[in-house]
C-alpha positions in Angstrom: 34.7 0.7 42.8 32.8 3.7 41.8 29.2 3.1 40.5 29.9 3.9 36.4 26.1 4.3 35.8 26.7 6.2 31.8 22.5 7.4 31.7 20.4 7.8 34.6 18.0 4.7 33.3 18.9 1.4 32.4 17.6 1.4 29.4 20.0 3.4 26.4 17.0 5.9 25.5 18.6 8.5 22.8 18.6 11.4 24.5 20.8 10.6 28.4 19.4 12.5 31.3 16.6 13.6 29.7 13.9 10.8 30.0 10.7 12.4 31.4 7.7 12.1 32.1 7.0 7.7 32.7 4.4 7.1 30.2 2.0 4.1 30.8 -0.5 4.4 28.2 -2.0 5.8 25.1 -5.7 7.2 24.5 -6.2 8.0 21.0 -4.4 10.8 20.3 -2.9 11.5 23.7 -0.4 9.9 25.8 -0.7 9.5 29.6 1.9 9.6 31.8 1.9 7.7 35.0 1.0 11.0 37.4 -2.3 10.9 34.9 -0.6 13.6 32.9 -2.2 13.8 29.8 -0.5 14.8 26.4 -1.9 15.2 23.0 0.8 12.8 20.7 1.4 15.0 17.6 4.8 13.2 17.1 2.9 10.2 16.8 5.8 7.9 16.7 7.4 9.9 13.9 4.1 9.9 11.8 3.8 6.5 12.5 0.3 6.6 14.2 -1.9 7.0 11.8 -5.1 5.8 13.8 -3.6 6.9 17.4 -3.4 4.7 20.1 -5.6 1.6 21.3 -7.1 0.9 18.3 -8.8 -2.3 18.6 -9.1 -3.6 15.2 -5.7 -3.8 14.9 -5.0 -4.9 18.1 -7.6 -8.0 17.1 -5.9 -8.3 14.0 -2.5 -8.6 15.6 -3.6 -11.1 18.3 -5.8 -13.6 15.9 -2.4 -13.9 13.9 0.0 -14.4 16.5 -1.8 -17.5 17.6 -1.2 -18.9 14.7 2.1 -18.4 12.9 4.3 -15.1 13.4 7.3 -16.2 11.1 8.4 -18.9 9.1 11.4 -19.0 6.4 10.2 -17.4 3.1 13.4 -18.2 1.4 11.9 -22.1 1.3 7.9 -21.5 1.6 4.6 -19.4 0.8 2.5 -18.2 3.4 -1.7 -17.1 2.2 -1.8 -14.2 4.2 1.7 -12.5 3.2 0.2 -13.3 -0.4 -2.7 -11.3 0.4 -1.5 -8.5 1.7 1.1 -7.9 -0.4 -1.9 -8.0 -3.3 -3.7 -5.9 -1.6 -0.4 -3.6 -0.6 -0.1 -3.4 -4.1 -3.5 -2.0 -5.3 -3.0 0.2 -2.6 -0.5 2.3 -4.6 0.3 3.2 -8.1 -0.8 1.3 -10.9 2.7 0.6 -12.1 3.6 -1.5 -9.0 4.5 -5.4 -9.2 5.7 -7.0 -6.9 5.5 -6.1 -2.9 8.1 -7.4 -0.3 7.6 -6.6 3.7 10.5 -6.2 6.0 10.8 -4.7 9.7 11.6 -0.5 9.7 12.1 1.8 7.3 15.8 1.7 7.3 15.5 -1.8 6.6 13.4 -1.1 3.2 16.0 1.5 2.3 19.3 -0.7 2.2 17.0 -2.8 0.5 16.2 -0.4 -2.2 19.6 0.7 -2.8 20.4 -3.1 -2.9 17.4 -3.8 -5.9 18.7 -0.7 -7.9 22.2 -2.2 -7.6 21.7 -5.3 -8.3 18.8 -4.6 -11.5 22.2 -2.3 -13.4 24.5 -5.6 -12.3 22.2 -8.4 -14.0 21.7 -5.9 -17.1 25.4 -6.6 -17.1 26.1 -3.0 -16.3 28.2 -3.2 -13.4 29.9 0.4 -13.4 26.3 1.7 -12.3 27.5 1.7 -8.7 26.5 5.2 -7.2 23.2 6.5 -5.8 22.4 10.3 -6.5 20.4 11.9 -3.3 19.7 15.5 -2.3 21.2 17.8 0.0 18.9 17.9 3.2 17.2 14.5 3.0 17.1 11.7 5.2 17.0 8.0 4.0 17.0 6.5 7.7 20.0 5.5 10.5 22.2 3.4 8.8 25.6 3.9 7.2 24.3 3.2 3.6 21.0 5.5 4.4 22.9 8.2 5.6 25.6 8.1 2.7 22.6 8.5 0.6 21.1 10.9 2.5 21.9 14.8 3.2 21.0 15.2 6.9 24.4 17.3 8.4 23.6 17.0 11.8 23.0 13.3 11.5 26.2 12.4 9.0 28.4 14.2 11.7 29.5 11.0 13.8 30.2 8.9 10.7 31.2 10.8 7.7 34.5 9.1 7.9 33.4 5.7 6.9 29.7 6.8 4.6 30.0 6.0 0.9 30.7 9.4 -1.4 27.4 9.4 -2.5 27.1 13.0 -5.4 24.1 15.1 -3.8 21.9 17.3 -6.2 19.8 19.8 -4.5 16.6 19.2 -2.4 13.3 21.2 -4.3 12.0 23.2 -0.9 11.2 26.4 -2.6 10.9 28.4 0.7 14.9 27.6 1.3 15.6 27.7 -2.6 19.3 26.9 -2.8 19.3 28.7 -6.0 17.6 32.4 -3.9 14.9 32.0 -6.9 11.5 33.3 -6.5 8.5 31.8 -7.5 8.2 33.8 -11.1 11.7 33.7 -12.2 12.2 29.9 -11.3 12.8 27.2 -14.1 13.2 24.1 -12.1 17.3 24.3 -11.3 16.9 22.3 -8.4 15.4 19.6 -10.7 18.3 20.4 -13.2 21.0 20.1 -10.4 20.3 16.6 -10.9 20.9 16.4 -14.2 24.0 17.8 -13.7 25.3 15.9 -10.8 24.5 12.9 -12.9 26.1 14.4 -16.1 28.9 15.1 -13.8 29.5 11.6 -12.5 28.7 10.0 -16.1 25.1 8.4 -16.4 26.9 5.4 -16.9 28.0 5.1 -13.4 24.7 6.1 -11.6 22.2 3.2 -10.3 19.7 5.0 -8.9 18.4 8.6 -7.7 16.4 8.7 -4.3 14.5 11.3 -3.2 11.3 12.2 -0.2 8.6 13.3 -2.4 8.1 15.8 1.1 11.2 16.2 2.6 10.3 15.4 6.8 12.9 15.4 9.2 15.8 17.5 7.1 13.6 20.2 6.6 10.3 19.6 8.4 7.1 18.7 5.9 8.8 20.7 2.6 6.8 20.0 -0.5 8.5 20.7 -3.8 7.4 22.6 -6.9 4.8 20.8 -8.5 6.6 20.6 -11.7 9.4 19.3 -9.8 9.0 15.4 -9.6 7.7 15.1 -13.1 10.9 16.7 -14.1 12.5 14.0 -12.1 10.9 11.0 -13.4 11.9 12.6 -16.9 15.4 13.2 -16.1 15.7 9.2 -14.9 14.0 7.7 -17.5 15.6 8.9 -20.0 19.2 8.2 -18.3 17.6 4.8 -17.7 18.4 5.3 -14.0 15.8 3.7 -11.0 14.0 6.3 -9.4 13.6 5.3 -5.7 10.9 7.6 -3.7 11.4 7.3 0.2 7.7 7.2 1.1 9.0 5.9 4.5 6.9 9.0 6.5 4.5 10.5 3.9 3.1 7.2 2.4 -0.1 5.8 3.9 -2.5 9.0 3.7 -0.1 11.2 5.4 -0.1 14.0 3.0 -4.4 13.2 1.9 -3.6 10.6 -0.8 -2.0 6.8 -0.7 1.5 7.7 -1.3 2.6 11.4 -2.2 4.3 10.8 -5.6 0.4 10.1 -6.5 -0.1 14.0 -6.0 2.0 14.6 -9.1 0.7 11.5 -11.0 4.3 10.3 -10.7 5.3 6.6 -10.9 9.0 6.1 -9.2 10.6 2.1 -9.9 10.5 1.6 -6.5 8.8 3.1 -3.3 10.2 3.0 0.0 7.5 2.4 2.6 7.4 2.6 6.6 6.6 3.8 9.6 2.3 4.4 9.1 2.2 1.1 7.3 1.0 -0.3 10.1 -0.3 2.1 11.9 2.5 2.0 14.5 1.5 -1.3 15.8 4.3 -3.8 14.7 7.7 -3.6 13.0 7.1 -3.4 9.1 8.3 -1.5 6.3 7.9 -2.7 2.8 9.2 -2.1 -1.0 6.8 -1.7 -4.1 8.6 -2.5 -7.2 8.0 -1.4 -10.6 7.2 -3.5 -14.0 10.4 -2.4 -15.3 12.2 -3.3 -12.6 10.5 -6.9 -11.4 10.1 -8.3 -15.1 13.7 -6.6 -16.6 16.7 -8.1 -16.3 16.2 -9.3 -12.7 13.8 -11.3 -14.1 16.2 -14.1 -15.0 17.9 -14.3 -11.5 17.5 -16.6 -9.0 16.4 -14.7 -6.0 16.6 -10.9 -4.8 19.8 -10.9 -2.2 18.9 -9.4 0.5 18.0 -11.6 3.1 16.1 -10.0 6.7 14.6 -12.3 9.5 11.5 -10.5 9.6 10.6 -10.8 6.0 7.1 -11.2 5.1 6.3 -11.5 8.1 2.9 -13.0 8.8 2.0 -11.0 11.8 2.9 -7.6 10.1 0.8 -8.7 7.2 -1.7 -9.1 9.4 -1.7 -5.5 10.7 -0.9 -4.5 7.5 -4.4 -5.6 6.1 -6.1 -4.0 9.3 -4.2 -0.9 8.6 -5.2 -1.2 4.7 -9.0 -2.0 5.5 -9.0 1.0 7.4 -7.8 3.5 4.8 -10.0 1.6 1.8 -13.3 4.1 1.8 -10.7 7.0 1.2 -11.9 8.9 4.2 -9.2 8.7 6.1 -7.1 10.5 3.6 -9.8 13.0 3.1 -9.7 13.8 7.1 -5.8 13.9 6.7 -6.6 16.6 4.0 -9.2 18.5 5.6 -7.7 19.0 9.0 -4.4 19.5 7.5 -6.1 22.4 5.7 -7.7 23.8 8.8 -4.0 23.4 10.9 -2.0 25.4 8.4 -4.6 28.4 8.0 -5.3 28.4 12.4 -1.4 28.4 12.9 -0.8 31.1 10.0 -3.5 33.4 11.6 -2.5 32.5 15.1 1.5 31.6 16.0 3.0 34.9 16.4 5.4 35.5 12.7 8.7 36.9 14.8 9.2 33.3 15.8 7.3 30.7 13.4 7.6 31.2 9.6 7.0 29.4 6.9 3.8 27.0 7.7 3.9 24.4 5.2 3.4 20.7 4.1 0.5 18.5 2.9 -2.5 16.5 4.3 -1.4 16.4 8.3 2.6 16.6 7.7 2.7 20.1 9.4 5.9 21.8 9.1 7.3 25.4 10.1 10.6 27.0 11.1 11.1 28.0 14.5 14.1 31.1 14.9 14.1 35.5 15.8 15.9 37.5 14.0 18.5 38.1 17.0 19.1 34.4 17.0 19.7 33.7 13.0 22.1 36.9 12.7 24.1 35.9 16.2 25.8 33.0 13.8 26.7 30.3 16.6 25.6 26.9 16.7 24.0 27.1 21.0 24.1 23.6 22.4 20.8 24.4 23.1 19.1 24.9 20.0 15.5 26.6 19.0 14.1 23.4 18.6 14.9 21.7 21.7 14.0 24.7 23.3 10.8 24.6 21.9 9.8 21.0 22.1 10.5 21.5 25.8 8.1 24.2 26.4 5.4 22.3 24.4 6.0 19.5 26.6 5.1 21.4 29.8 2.2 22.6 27.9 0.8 19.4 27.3 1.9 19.1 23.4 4.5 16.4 21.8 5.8 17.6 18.5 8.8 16.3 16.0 11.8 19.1 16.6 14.6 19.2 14.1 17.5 21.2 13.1 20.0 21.9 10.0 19.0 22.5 5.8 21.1 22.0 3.0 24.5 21.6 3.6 24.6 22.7 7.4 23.4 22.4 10.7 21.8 26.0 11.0 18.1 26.3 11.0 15.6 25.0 13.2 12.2 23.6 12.3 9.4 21.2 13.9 6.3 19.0 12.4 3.0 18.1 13.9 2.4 14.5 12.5 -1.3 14.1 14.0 -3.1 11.2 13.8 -4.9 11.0 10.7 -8.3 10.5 12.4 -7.9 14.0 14.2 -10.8 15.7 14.9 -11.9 19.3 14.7 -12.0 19.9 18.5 -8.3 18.5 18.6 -7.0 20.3 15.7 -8.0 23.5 18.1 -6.1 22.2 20.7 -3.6 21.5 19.2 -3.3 25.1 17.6 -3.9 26.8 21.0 -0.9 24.4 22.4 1.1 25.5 19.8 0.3 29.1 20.1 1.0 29.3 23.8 4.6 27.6 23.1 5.4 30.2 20.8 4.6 32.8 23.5 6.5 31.2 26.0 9.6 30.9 24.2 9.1 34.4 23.4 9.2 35.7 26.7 12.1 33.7 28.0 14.0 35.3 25.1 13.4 38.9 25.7 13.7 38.6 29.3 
């Protein structure tokens, strides 16, 4: 019989044939590959390394706590340090926050969240608020509830047979308005397409809206009018609908403060965390949950149904304090905003503006869109797209970034983050930039050859 090897590895990485470089180890902010190839990381595990790789004091942290417990059932018991740190995860963010529970990946937080909104409405005794309201070009994680919610094309594709109808306002990028609205003749529609959608489906049918305070992978690092959340928050309270932010990428310093809603002074019912809450050093995500919420009329049920095996886990917790001791001083965030500053204004004066536009984002969640004029007016989707493209050539030059495709409603558009550790320095911002910049001339050659 023939040998039916599907990938070229035995192990199912995403992306068959295409495997690369063997990587052994990470140095701070650079991965080595086994040749001794050296890369500077600014994927980062999707944002997830906030402190880069090898850092010690959570490695200690992890260690002392996995010699003595790692998991125990939390349906039946208490456990000190998941106590502590879900104290101390709640000082951490918005004053309005009561109650903290830990489980293992973002995903996992978001079916969660959708679960609490539902089931807050249910023992209000309002069971016809069934339906979540997201956003065109937003992403809410892998699974079928995340992507109904969500408005990622290119992801939904494989399974929009079986996601939930979920009604989609529109995102609040203002570079890619959906409205074609300037800056001076704007008045917030994209915040009022979600008063309509929930108008349209009757407020008394809608549970929840969910948003990314900074859309990442839909549209790479897109910040919204500053009036925009606030508008938001307005719009949901006084529907009396849960306002769920997905802090999943931009929470943890990311964007130069705690979570990003805190930019706007904005309080949602329940935040969505992930990826940087620890660092990228052990599976944990987490929900913070509101007064409202925790002491309304979930108050007199029994227990929250959503049970997970890696709930409150005492090991996470343990890296989650590490990763929370780390960020205390506030100097971390300040670095996050600093270099973030200094990335945006070296790639604006730098990337050459026929192929890179729109440099944007907040603290050191880089975005920009990648795309010549001669490719945008040809019309046709290439199996090899700008951003892979792109990512390739940084590889060879020694840079890992986050490639993506698609905006709202379609899989056109290419874009691309830099998620740097938050601890960058000065020295590896410039390398970074002159990475970048030699990318972009690359690609630009092999397209006018």
């Amino acid at each position: 019989m023939a040998d039916v090897r599907i990938l070229p590895s035995r192990t199912a990485y995403s992306t068959p044939g295409e495997t690369g470089a063997r990587i052994v180890r990470g140095e701070g902010p650079y991965l080595v590959g086994a040749d001794g190839e050296r890369y500077l990381d600014a994927a980062c595990g999707s944002g997830s390394l906030i402190f880069g790789h090898g850092d010690e004091k959570i490695i200690d942290a992890l260690h002392a706590q996995s010699r003595k417990l790692t998991l125990f059932p939390s349906r039946h018991f208490s456990c000190d340090i998941v106590e502590r740190y879900a104290s101390q995860l709640l000082d951490f963010g918005p004053p309005g926050m009561s109650r903290a529970i830990t489980f293992s990946s973002g995903s996992d937080a978001v079916e969660a969240a959708l679960k609490l909104a539902l089931q807050h409405h249910f023992a209000a005794e309002r069971p016809r608020r069934r339906k979540i309201l997201g956003r065109n070009a937003s992403y809410h994680g892998n699974t079928i509830a995340g992507l109904g919610a969500g408005g990622f094309v290119a992801r939904r594709k494989p399974y929009e047979s079986v996601l939930a109808p979920c009604a989609k306002a529109s995102h609040g990028h203002c570079a890619a308005c959906e409205f074609g609205l300037q800056e001076e003749t704007c008045a917030l529609e994209c915040a009022q397409s979600i008063e309509d959608a929930i108008l349209e489906e009757g407020p008394e049918n809608v549970a929840a809206v969910i948003v990314e305070p900074i859309v990442g992978a839909a549209l790479s690092a897109a910040p919204p009018d500053p009036r925009y959340l606030p508008r938001v928050r307005d719009i949901c309270s006084h529907h009396d609908i849960l306002l769920i932010a997905d802090e999943v990428m931009t929470g943890f310093a990311r964007s130069g403060r705690p979570f990003a809603s805190m930019h706007w002074n904005v309080e949602p019912d329940i935040i969505i965390c992930g990826k940087a809450i620890s660092a990228g050093y052990y599976p944990l995500s987490a929900l913070l949950v509101s007064e409202r919420v925790v002491h309304g009329p979930l108050a007199h049920a029994k227990y929250f149904q959503n049970g997970q095996t890696f709930a409150c886990s005492p090991a996470g917790a343990a890296v989650g304090i590490a990763v929370l001791d780390r960020l205390a001083d506030g100097s971390v965030a300040a670095n996050a905003t600093r270099m973030g500053e200094l990335l945006r204004a070296s790639l604006r004066k730098e990337l050459p503006g026929e192929l890179i536009k729109q440099i944007r984002g907040m603290g050191l969640m880089v975005g920009f869109d990648i795309g010549t004029s001669a490719f945008e007016n040809a019309g046709a989707l290439s199996s090899d797209r700008y951003s892979d493209r792109f990512q390739r050539a940084a590889l060879n030059r020694g840079l890992v970034i986050y490639a993506s495709n698609g905006s709202a409603g379609s899989e056109a558009g290419d874009h691309a983050m830099l998620l740097l550790p938050l601890t960058i320095s000065e020295r590896e911002v410039k390398e970074a930039t002159a990475s970048l910049v030699a990318t972009a001339y690359d690609v630009l050659k092999t397209e006018n050859k």
